[in-house]
HTML snippet that shows the backbone in 3Dmol.js (N, CA, C, O; Angstrom):
<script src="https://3Dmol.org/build/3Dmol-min.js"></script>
<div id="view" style="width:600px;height:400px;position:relative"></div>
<script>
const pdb = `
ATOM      1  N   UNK A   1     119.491  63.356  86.929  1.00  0.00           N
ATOM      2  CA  UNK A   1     119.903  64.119  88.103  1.00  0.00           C
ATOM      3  C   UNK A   1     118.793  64.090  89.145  1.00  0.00           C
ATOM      4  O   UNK A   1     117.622  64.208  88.784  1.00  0.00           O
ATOM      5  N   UNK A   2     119.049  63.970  90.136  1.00  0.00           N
ATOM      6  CA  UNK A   2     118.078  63.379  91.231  1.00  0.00           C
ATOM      7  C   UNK A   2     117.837  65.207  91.870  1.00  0.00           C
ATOM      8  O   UNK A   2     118.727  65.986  92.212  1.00  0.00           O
ATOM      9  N   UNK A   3     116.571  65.405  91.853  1.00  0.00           N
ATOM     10  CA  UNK A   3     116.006  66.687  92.400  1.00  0.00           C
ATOM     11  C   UNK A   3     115.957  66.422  93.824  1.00  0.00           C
ATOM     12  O   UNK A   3     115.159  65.646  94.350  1.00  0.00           O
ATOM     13  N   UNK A   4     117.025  67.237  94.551  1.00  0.00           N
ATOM     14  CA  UNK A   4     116.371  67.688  96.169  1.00  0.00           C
ATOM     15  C   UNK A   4     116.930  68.672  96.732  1.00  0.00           C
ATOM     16  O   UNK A   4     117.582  69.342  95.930  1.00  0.00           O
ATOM     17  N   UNK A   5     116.956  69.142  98.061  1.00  0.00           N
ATOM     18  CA  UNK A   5     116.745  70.468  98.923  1.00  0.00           C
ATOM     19  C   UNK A   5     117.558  71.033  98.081  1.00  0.00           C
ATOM     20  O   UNK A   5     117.048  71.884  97.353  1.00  0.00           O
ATOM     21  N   UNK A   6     118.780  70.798  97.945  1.00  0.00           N
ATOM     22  CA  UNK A   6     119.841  71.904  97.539  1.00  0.00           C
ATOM     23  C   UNK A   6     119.712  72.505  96.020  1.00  0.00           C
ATOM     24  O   UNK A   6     120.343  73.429  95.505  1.00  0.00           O
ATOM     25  N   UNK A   7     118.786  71.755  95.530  1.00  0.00           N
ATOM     26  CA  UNK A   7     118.645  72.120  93.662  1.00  0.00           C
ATOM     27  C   UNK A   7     117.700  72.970  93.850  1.00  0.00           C
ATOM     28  O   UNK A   7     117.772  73.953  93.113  1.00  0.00           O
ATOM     29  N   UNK A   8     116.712  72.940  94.677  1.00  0.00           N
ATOM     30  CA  UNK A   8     115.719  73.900  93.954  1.00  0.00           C
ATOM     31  C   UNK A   8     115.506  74.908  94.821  1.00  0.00           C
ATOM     32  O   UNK A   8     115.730  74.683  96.011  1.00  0.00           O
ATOM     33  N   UNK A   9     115.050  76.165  94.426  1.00  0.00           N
ATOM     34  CA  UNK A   9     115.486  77.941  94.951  1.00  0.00           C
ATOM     35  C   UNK A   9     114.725  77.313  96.245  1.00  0.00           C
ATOM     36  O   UNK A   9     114.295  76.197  96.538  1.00  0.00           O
ATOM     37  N   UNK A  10     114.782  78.771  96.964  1.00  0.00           N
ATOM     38  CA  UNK A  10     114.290  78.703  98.348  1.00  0.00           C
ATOM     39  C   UNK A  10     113.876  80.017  98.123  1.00  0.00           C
ATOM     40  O   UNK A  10     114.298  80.857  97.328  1.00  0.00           O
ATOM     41  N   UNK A  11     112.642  80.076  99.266  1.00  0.00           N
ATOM     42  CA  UNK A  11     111.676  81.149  99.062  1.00  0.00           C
ATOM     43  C   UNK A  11     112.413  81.899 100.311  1.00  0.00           C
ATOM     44  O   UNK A  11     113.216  81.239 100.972  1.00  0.00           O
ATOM     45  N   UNK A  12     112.165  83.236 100.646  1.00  0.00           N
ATOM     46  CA  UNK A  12     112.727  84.530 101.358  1.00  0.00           C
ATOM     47  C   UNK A  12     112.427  84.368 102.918  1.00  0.00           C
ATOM     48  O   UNK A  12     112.939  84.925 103.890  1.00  0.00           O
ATOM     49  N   UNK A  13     111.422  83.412 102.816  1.00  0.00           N
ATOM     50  CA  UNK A  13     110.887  83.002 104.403  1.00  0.00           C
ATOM     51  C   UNK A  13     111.448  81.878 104.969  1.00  0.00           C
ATOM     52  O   UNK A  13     111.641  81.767 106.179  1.00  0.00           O
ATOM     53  N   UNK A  14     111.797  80.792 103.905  1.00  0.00           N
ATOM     54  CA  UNK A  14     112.741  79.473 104.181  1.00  0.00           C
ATOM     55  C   UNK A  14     114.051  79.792 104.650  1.00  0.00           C
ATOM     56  O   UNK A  14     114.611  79.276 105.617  1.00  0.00           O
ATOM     57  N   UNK A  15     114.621  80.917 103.695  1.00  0.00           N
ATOM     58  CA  UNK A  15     116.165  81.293 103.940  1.00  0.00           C
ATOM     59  C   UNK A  15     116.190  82.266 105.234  1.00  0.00           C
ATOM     60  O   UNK A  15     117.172  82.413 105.960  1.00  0.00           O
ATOM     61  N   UNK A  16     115.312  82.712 105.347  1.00  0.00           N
ATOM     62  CA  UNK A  16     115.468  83.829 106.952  1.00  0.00           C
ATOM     63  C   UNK A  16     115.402  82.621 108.427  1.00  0.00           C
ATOM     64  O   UNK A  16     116.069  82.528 109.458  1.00  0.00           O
ATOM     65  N   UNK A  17     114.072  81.730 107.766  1.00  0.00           N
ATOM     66  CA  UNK A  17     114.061  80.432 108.487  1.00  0.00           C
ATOM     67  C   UNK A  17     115.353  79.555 109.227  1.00  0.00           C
ATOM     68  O   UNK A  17     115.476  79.205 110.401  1.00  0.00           O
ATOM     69  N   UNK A  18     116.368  79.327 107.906  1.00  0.00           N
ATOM     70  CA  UNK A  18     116.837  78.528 107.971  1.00  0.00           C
ATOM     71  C   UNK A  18     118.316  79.695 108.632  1.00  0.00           C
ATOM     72  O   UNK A  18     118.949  79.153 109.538  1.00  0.00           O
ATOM     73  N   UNK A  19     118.708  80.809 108.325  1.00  0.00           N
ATOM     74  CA  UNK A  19     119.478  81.673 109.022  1.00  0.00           C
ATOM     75  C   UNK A  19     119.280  82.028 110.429  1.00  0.00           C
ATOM     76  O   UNK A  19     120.076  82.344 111.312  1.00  0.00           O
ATOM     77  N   UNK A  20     118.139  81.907 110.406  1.00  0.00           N
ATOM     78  CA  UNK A  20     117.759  82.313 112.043  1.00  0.00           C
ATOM     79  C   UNK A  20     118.236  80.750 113.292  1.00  0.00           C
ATOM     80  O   UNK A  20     118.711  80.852 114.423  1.00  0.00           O
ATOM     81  N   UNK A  21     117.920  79.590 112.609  1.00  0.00           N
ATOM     82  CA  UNK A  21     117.917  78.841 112.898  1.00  0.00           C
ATOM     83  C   UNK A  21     119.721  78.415 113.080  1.00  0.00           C
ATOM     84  O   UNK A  21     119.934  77.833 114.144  1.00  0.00           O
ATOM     85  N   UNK A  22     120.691  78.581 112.402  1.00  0.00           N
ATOM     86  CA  UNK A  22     121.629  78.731 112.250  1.00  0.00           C
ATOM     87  C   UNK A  22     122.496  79.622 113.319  1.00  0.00           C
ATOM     88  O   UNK A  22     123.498  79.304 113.960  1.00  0.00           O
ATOM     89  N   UNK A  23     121.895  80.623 113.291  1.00  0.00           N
ATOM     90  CA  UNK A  23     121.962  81.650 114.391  1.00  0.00           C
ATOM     91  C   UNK A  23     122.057  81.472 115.833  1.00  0.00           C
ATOM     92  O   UNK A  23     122.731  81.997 116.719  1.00  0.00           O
ATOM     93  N   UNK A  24     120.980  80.371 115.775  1.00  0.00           N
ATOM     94  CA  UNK A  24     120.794  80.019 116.897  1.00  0.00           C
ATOM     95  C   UNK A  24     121.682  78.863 117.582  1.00  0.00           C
ATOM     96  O   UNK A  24     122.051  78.907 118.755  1.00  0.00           O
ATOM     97  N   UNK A  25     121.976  77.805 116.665  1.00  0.00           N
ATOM     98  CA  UNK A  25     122.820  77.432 117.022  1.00  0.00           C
ATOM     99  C   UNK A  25     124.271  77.525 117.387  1.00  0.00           C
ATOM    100  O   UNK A  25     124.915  76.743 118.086  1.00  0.00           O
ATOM    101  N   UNK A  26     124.761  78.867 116.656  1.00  0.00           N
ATOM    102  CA  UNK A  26     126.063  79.308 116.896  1.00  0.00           C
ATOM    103  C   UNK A  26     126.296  80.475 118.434  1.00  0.00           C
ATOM    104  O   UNK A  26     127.112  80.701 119.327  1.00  0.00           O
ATOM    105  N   UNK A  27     125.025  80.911 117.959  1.00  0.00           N
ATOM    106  CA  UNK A  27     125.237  81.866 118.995  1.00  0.00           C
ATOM    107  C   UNK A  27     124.044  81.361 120.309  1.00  0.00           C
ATOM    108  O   UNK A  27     124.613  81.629 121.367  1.00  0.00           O
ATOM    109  N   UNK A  28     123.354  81.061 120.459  1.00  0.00           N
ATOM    110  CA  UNK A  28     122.653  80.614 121.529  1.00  0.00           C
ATOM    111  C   UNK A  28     121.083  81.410 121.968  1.00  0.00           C
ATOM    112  O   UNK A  28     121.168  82.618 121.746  1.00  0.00           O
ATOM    113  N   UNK A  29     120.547  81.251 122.186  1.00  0.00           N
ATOM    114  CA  UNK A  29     119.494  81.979 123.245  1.00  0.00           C
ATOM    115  C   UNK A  29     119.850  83.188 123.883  1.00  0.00           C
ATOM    116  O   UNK A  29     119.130  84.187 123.889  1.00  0.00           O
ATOM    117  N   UNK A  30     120.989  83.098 124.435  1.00  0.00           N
ATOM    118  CA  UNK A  30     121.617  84.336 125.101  1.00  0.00           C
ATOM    119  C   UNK A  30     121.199  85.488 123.974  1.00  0.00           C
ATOM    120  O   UNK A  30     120.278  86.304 124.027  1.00  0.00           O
ATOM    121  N   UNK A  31     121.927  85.330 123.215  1.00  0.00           N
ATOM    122  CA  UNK A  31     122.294  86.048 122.064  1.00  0.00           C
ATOM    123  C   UNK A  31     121.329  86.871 121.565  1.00  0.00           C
ATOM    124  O   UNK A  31     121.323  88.102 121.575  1.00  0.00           O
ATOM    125  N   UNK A  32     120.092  85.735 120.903  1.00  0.00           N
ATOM    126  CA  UNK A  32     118.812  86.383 120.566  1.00  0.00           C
ATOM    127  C   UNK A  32     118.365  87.249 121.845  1.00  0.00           C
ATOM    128  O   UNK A  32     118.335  88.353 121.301  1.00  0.00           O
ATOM    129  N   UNK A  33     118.038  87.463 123.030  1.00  0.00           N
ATOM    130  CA  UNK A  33     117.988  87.988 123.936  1.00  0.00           C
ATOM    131  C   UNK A  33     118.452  88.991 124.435  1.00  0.00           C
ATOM    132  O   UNK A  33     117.819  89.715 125.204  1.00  0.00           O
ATOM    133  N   UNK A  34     120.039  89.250 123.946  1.00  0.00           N
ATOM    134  CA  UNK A  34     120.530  90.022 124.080  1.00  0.00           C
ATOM    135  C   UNK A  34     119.877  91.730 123.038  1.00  0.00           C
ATOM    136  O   UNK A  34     119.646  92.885 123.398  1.00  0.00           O
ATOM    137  N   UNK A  35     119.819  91.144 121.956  1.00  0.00           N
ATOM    138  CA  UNK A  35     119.811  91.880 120.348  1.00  0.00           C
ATOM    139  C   UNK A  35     118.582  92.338 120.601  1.00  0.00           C
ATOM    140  O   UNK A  35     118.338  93.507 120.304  1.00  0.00           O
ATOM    141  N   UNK A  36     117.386  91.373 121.302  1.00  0.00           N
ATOM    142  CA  UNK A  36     115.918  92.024 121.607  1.00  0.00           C
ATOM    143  C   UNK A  36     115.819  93.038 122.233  1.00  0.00           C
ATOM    144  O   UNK A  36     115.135  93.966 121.802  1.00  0.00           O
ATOM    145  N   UNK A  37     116.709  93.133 123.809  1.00  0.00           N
ATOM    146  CA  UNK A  37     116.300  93.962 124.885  1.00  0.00           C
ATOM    147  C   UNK A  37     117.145  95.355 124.366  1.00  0.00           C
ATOM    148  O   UNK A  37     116.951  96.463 124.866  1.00  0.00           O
ATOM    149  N   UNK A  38     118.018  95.114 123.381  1.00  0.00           N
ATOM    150  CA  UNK A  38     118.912  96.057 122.743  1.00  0.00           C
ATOM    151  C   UNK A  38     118.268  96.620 121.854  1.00  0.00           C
ATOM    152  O   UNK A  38     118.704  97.766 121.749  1.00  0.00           O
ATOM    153  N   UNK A  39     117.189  96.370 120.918  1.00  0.00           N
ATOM    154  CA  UNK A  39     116.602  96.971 119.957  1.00  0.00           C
ATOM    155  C   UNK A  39     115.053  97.603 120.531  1.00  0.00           C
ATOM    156  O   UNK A  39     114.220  98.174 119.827  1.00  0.00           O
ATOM    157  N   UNK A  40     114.978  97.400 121.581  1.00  0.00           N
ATOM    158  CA  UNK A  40     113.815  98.032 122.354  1.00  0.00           C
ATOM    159  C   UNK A  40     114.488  98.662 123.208  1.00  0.00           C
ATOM    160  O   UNK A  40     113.737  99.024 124.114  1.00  0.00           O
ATOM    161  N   UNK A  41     115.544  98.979 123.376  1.00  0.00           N
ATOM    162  CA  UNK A  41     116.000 100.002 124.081  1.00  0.00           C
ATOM    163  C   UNK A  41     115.949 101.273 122.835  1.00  0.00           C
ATOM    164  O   UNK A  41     115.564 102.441 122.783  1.00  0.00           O
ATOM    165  N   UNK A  42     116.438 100.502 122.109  1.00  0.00           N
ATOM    166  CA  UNK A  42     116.997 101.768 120.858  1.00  0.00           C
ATOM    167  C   UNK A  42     115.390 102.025 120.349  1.00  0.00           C
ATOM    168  O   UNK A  42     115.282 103.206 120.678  1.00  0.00           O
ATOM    169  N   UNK A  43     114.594 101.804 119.988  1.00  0.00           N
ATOM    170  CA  UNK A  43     112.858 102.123 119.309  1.00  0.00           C
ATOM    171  C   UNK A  43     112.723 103.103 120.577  1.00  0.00           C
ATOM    172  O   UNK A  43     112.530 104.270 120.236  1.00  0.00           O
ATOM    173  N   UNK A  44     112.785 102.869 122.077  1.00  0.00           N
ATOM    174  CA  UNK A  44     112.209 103.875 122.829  1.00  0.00           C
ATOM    175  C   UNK A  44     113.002 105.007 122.843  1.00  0.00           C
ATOM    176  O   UNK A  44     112.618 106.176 122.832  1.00  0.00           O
ATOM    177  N   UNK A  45     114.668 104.386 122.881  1.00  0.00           N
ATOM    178  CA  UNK A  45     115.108 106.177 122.595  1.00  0.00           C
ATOM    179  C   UNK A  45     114.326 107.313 121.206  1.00  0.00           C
ATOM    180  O   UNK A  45     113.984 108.491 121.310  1.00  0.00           O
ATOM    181  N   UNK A  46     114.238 106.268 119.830  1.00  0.00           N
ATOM    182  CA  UNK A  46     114.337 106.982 119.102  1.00  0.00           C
ATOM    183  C   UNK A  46     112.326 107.601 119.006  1.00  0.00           C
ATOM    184  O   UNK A  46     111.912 108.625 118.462  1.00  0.00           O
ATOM    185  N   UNK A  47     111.628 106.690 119.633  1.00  0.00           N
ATOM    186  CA  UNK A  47     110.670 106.803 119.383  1.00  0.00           C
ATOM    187  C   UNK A  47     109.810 107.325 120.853  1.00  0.00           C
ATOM    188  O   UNK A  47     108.598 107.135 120.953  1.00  0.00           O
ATOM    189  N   UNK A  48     110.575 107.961 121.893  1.00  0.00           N
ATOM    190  CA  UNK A  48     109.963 108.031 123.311  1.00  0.00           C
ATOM    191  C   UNK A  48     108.568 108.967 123.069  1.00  0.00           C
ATOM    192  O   UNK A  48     107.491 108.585 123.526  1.00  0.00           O
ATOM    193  N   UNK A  49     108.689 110.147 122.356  1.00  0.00           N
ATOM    194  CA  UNK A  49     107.305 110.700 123.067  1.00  0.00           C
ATOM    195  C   UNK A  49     105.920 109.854 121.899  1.00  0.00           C
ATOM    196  O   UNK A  49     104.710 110.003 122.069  1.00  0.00           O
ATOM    197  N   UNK A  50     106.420 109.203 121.038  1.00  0.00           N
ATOM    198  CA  UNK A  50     105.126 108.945 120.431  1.00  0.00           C
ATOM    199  C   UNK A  50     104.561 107.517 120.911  1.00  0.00           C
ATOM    200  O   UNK A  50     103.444 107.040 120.712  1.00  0.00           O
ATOM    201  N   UNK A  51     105.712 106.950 121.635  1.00  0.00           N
ATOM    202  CA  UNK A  51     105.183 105.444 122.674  1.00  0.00           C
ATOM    203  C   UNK A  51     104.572 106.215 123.794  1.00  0.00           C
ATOM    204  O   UNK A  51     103.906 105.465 124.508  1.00  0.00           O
ATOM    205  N   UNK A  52     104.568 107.888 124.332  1.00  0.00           N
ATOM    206  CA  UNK A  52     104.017 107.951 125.495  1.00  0.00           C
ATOM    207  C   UNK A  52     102.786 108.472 124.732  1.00  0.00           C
ATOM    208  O   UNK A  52     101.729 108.292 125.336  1.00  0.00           O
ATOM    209  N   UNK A  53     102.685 109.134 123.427  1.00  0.00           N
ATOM    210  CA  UNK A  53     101.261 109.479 123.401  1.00  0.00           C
ATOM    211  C   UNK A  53     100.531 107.987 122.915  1.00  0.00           C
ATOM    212  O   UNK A  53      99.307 108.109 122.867  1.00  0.00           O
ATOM    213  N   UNK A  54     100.896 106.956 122.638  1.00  0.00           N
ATOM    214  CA  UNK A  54     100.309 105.870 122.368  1.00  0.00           C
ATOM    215  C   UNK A  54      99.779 105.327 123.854  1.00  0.00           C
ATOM    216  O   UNK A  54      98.601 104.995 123.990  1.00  0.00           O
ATOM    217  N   UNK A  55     100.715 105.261 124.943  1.00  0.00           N
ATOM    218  CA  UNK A  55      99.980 104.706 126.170  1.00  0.00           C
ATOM    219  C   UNK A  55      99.297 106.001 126.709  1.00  0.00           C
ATOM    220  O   UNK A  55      99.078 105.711 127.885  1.00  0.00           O
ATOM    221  N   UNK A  56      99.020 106.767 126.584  1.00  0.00           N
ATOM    222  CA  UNK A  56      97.951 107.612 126.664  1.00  0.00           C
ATOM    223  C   UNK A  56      96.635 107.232 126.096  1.00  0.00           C
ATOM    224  O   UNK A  56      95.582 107.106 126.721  1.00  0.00           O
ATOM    225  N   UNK A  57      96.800 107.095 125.051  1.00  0.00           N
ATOM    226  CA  UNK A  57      95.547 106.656 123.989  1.00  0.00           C
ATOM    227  C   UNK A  57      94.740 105.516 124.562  1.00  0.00           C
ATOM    228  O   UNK A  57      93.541 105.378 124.316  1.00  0.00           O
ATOM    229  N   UNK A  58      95.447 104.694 125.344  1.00  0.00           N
ATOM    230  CA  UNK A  58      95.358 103.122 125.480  1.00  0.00           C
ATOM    231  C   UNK A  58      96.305 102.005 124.565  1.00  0.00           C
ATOM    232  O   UNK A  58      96.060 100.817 124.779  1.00  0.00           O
ATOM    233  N   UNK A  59      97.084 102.245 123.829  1.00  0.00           N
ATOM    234  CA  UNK A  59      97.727 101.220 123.278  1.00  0.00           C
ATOM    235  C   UNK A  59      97.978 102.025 121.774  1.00  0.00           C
ATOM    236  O   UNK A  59      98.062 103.203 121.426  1.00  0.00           O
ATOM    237  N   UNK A  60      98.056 100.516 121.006  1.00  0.00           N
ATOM    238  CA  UNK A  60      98.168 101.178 119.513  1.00  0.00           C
ATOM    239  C   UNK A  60      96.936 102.310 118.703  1.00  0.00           C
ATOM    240  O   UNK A  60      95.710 102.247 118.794  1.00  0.00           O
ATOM    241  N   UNK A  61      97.625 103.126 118.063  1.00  0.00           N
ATOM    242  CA  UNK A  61      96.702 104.423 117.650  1.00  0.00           C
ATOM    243  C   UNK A  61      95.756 103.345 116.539  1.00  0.00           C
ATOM    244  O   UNK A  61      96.182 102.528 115.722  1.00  0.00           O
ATOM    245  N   UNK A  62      94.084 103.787 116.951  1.00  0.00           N
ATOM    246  CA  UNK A  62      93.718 102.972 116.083  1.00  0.00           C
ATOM    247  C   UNK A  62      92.779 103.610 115.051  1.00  0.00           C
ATOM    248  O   UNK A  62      92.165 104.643 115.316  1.00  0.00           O
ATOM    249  N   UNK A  63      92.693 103.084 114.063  1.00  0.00           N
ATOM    250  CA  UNK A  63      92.369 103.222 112.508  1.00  0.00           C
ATOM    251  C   UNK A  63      91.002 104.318 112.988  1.00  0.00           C
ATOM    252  O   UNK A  63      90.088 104.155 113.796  1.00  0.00           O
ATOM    253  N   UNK A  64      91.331 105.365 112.160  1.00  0.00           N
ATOM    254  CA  UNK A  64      89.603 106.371 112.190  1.00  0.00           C
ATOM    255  C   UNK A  64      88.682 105.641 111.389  1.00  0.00           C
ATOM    256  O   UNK A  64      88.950 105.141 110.297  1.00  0.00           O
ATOM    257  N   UNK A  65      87.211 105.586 112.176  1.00  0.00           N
ATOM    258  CA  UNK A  65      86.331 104.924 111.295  1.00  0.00           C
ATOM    259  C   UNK A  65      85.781 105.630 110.248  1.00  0.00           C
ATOM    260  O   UNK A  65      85.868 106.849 110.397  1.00  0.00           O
ATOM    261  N   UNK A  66      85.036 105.117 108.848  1.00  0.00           N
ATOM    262  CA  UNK A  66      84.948 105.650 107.855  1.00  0.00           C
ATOM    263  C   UNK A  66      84.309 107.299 107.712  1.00  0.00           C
ATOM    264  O   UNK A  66      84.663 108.031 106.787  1.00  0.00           O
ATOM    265  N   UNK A  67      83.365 107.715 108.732  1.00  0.00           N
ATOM    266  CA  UNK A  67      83.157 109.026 109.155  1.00  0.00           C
ATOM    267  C   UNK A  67      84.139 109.952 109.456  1.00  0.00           C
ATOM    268  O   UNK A  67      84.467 111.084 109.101  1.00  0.00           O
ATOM    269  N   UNK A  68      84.522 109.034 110.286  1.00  0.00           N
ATOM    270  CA  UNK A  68      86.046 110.055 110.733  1.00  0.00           C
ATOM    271  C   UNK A  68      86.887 110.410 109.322  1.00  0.00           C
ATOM    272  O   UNK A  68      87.207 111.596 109.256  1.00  0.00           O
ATOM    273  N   UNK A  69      87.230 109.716 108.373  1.00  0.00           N
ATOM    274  CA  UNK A  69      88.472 109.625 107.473  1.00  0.00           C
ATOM    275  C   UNK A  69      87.281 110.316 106.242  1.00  0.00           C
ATOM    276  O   UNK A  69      87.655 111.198 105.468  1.00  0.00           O
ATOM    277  N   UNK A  70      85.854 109.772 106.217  1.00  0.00           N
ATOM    278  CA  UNK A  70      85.444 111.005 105.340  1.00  0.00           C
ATOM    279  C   UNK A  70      85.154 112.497 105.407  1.00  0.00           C
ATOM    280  O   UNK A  70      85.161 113.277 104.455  1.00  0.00           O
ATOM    281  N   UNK A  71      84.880 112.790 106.774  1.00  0.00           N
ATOM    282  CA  UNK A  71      84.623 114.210 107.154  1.00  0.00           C
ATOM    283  C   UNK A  71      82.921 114.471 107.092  1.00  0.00           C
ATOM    284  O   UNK A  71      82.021 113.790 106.601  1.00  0.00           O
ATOM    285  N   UNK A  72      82.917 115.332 107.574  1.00  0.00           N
ATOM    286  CA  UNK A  72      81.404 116.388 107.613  1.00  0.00           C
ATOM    287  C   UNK A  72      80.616 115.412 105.921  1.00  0.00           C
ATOM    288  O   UNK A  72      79.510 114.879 106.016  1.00  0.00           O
ATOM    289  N   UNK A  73      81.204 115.378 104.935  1.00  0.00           N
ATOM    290  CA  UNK A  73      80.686 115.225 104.249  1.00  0.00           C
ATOM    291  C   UNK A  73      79.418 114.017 104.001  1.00  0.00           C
ATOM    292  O   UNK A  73      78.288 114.038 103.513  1.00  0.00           O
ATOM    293  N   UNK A  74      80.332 112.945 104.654  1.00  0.00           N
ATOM    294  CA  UNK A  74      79.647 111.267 105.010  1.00  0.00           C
ATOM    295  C   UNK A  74      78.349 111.524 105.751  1.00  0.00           C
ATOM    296  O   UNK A  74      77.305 110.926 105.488  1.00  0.00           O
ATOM    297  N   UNK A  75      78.459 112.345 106.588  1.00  0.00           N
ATOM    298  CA  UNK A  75      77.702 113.160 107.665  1.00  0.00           C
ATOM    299  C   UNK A  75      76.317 113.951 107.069  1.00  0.00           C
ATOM    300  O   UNK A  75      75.220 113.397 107.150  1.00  0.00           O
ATOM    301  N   UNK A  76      76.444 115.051 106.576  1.00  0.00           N
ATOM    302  CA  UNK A  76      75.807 115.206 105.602  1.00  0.00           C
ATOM    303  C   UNK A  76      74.499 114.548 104.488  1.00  0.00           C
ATOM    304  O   UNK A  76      73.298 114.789 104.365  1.00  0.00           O
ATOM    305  N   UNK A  77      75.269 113.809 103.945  1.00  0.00           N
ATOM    306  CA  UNK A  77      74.361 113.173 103.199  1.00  0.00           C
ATOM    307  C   UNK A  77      73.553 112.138 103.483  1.00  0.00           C
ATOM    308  O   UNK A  77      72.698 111.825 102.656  1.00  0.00           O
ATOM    309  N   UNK A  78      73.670 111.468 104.628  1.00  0.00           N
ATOM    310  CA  UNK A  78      72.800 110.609 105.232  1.00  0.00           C
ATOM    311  C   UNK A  78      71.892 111.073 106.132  1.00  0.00           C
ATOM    312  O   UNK A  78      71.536 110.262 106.987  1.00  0.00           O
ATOM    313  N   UNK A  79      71.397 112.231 106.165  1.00  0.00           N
ATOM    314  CA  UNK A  79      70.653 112.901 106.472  1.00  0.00           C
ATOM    315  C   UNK A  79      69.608 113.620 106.094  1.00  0.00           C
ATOM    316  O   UNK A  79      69.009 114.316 106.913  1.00  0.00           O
TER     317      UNK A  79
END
`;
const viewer = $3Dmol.createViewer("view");
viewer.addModel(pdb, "pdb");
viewer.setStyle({}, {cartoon: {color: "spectrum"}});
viewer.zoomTo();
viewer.render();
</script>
């Protein structure tokens, strides 16, 4: 039996790959375009005041450095 594409599994990134790609051909550019400006409409409804305290901040909320996330304590002892 001669081994190729269709015999052997496909990994979760090939098959989204190969669906997306599919996608595209049936439905077009439009399409994808459409579903984008539609799902960033819907994240800002559902998510409006914490995208405005994020552009407040400057952008994405970013990671506390290890002082911060240990407290007074980190503080402390290096002293």
């Amino acid at each position: 039996m001669n081994s190729n594409e269709n015999d052997s599994p496909i990994t979760v990134k090939e098959a989204g790959r190969r669906g997306g790609r599919a996608t595209l051909e049936s439905q077009g550019r439009e399409f994808f375009s459409r579903i984008g400006k539609k799902g960033g409409q819907r994240t800002a409804e559902l998510y409006r005041g914490l995208l405005k305290e994020f552009g407040r901040k400057g952008g994405r909320p970013r990671r506390p450095t290890l002082d911060e996330y240990m407290g007074e304590e980190a503080n402390n002892e290096r002293g």
